[in-house]
matplotlib code that plots the C-alpha trace (Angstrom):
import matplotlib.pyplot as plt

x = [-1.4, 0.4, -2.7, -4.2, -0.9, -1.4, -5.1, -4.1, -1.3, -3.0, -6.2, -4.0, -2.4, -6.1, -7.0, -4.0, -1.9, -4.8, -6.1, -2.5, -2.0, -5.6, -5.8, -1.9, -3.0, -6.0, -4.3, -2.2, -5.0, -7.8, -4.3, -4.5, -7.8, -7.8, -5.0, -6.9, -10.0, -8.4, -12.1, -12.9, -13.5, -14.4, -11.3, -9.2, -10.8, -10.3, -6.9, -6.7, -8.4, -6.9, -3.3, -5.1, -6.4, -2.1, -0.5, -3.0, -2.9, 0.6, 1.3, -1.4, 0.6, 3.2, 1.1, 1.5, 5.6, 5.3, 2.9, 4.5, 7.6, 5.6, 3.7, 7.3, 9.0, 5.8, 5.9, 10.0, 11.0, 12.6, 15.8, 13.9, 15.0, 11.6, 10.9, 14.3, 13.1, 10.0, 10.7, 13.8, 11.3, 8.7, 11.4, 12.3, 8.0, 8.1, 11.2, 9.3, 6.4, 8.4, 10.3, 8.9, 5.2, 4.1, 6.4, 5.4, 2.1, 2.2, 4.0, 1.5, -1.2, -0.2, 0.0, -3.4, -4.8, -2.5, -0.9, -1.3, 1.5, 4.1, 3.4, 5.1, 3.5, 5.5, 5.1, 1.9, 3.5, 6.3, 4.4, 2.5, 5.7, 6.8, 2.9, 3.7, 7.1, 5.4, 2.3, 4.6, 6.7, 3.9, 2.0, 5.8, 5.4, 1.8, 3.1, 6.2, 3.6, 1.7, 3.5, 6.5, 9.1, 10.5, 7.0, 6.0, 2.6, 1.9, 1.1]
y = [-1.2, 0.7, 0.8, -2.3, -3.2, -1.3, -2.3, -6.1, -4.9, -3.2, -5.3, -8.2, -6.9, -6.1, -9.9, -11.5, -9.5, -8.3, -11.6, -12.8, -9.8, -10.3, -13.7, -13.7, -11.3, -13.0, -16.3, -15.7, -15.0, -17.4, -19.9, -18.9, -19.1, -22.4, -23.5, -22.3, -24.8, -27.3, -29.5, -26.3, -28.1, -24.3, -23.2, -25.6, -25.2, -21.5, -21.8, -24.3, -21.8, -18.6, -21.0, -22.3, -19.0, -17.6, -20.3, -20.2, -16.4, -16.5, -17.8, -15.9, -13.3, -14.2, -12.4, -8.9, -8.4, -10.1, -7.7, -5.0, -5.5, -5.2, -2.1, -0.5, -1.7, 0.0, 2.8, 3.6, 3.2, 0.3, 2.1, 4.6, 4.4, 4.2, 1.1, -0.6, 0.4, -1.6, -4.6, -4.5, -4.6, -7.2, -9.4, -9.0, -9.3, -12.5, -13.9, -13.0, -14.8, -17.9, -18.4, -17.4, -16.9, -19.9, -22.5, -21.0, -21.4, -24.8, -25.9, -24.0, -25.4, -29.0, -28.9, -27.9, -31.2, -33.4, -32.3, -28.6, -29.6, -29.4, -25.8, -23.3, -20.4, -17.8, -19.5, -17.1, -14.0, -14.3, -15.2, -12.1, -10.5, -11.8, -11.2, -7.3, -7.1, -8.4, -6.5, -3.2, -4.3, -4.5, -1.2, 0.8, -0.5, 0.5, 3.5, 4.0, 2.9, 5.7, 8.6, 7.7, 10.2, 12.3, 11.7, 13.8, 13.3, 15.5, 13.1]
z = [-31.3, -28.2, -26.8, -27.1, -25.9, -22.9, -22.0, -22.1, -20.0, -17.1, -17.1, -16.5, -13.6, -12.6, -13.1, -12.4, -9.9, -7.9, -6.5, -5.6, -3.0, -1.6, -1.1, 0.2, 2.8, 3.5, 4.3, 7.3, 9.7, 7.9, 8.5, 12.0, 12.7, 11.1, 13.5, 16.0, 15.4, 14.2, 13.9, 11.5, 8.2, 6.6, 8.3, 6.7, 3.1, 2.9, 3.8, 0.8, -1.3, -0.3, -1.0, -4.9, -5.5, -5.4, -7.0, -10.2, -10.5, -10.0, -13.4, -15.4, -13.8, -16.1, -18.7, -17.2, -17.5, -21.3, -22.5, -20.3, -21.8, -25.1, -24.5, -23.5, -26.6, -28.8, -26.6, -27.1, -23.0, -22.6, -21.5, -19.4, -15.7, -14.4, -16.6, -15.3, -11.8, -12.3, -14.0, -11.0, -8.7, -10.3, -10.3, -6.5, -5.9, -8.3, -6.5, -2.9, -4.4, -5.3, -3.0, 0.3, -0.1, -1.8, 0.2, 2.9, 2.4, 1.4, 4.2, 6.7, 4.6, 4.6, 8.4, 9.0, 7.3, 8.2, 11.4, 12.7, 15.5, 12.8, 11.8, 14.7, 16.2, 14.2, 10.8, 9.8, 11.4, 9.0, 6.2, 6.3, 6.7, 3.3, 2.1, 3.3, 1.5, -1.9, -1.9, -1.1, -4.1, -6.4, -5.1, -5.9, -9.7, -10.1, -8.5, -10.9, -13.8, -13.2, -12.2, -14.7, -13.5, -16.6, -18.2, -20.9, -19.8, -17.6, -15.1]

ax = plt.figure().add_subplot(projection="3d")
ax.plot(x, y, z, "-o")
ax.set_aspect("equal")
plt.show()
């Protein structure tokens, strides 16, 4: 069971977790190009997209920590520090996500189709800033996930 577990576990933070930080770095500049050329309809729908394509994965993201959480209590690490670390730190990326990313977004997103005046110059600089800061978070866990300090693996 551990290891089905464990599969389910990892392939959703493949499927889930991976198109979040790609399409969340590929929306500040496809937001500034789109800016940019305002009369860019293609501009304007990839931002859209790139903005759908995070929220929806955001919440099948939701999958990974559950059966995370489930492949540590089958596993016997729940109190291991390196497991604390991580879930400390996929709750700082989800909070990131949440709260800064996503509104963020939205607001720059809005602005390009209904009126790119209201968006200022710096809002895509510090949304990739924000983008940076959760896709650093989330490359620590997988980081902590594999080398599991105290491991008995080997690893």
């Amino acid at each position: 069971m551990t290891k089905f577990l464990l599969a389910v576990h990892v392939l959703a933070a493949i499927v889930a977790i991976g198109p979040v930080t790609v399409a969340a770095s590929m929306f500040p500049p496809a937001a500034r190009k789109a800016l940019a050329e305002p009369g860019d309809g293609q501009a304007r729908s990839t931002v859209q997209l790139l903005h759908r394509i995070c929220q929806v994965y955001a919440v099948v993201g939701v999958v990974v920590p559950v059966f995370g959480f489930a492949t540590a209590q089958a596993m016997g690490v729940l109190g291991d520090t390196w497991l604390i670390v991580s879930i400390a730190l996929t709750a700082v990326a989800a909070v990131v996500l949440a709260a800064l990313v996503l509104p963020r977004q939205t607001a720059i997103a809005e602005g390009i189709w209904h009126d790119a005046a209201t968006v200022g110059p710096r809002a895509t600089v510090r949304l990739a800033m924000f983008t940076g800061v959760f896709n650093l978070l989330w490359a620590a866990v997988t980081i902590l996930m594999i080398v599991r300090p105290g491991s008995t693996t080997g690893a």
